[in-house]
C-alpha atoms as one frame of an Amber mdcrd trajectory, in Angstrom:
protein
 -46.069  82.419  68.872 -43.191  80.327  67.210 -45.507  77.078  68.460 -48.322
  78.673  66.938 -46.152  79.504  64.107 -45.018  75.321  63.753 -48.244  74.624
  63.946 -49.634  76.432  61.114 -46.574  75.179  58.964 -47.815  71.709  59.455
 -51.556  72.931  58.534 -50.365  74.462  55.312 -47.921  71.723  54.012 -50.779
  69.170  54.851 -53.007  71.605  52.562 -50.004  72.400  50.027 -48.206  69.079
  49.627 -50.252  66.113  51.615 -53.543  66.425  51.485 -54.281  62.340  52.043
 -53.039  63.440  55.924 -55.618  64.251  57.684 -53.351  64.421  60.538 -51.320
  67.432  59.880 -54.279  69.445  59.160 -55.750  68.583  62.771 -52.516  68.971
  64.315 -52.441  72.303  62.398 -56.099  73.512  64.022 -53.752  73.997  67.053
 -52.166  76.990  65.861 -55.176  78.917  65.397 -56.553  79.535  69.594 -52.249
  80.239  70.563 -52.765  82.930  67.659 -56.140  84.164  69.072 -55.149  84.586
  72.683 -51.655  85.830  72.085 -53.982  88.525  70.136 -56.401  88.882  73.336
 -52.676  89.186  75.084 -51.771  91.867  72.667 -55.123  93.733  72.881 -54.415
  94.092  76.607 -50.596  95.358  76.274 -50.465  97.363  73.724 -49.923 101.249
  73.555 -52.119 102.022  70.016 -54.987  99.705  69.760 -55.399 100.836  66.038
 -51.854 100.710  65.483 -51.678  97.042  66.289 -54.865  96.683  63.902 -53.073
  98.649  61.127 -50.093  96.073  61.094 -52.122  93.300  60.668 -54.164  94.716
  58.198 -51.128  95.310  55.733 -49.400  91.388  57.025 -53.099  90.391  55.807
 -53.143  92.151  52.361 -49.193  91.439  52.300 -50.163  87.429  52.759 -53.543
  87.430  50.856 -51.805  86.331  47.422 -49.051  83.974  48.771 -52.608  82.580
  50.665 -54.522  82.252  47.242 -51.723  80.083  45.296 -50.101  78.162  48.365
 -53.735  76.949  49.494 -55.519  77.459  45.765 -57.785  80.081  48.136 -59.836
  82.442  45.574 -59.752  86.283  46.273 -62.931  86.098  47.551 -61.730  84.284
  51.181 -59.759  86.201  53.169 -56.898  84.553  55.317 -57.016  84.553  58.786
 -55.143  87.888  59.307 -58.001  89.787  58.091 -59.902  87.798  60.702 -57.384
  88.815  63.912 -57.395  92.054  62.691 -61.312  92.467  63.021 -61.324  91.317
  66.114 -58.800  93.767  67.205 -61.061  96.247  65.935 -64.195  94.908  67.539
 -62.095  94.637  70.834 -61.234  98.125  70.392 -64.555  99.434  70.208 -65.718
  96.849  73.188 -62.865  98.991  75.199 -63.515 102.553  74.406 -67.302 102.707
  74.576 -67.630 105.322  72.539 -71.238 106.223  71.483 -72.027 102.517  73.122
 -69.300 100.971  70.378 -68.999  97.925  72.957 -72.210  97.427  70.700 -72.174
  98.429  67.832 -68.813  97.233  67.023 -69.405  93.371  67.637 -72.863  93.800
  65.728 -70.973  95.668  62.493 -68.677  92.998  62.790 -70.776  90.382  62.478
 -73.027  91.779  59.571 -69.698  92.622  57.512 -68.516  88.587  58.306 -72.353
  87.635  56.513 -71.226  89.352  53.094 -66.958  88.601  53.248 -65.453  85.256
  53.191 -62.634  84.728  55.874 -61.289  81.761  57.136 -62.935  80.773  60.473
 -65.486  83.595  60.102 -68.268  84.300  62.447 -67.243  81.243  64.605 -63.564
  82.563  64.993 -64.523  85.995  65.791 -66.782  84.635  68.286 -63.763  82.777
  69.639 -61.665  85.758  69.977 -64.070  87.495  71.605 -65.167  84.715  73.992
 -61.322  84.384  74.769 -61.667  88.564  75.588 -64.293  88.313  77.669 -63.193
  85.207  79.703 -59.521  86.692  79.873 -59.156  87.268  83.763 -60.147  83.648
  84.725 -57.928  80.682  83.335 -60.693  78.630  84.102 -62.471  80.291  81.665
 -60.342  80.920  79.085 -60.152  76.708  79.397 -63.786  76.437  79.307 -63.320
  78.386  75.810 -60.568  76.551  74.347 -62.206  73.777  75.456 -65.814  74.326
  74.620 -64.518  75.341  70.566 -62.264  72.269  70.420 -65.046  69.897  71.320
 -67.218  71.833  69.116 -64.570  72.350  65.789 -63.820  68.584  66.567 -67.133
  67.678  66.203 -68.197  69.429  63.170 -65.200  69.100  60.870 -64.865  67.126
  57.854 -61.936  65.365  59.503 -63.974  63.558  61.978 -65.963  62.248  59.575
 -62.871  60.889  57.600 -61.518  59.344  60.455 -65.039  57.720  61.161 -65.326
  56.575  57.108 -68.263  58.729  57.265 -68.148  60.909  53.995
């Protein structure tokens, strides 16, 4: 976590304070899969599923307004705690199967991510959940990480300013 953690500081000062560094803010990109899987981690360990969701919920309201001025985010996008807190949620309801949630759940998730702004959106959550399902096998939790990466790296505005394509 405190990698993740050093990570994301470098993403937000490259945001905040140099945004002609393209550098920090791939370097930053790092912290967001340690934060997903120590989340998959959590989902696994912990005693109250909903709990866990509840305490990021209020670290993501808590954070939404230091978000909006330190990155000039509207109130419209959602930091990524709102994000790691649906997919606790969705996780839950993969886990229970209750009245076939383990359906319903991603689904709902998925339609509510089409109407609300949050960073990473549908793409993270499918991370997360990815990084749920392939859990068990290190080999494919790599094949994940490593699948996203290629494909994040690929499609990101930094990759084009490193080419000079803009």
């Amino acid at each position: 976590k405190i990698v993740a953690l050093v990570f994301m500081i470098i993403d937000h000062l490259g945001v905040a304070m140099f945004p002609g560094v393209p550098e920090m803010r791939m370097l930053g990109r790092i912290a967001m899969p340690i934060y997903a899987w120590c989340l998959v981690v959590g989902c696994e360990y912990t005693h109250d599923i909903y709990r866990y969701a509840f305490r990021l919920l209020v670290l993501a309201v808590v954070s939404q307004p230091i978000n909006m001025v330190a990155l000039s985010n509207p109130w419209s996008k959602l930091n990524i705690l709102f994000l790691l807190c649906l997919g606790v949620l969705v996780i839950a309801g993969i886990k229970e199967k209750k009245y076939f949630s383990q359906f319903w759940a991603p689904a709902l998730a998925y339609l509510l991510l089409g109407f609300v702004s949050m960073d990473y959106g549908w793409k993270g959550l499918t991370f997360i959940l990815l990084l749920y399902a392939a859990r068990k096998s290190r080999g494919g939790v790599l094949a994940v990480v490593l699948a996203f990466a290629l494909f994040w790296g690929t499609t990101s505005t930094q990759v084009n300013y490193i080419a000079g394509v803009e």
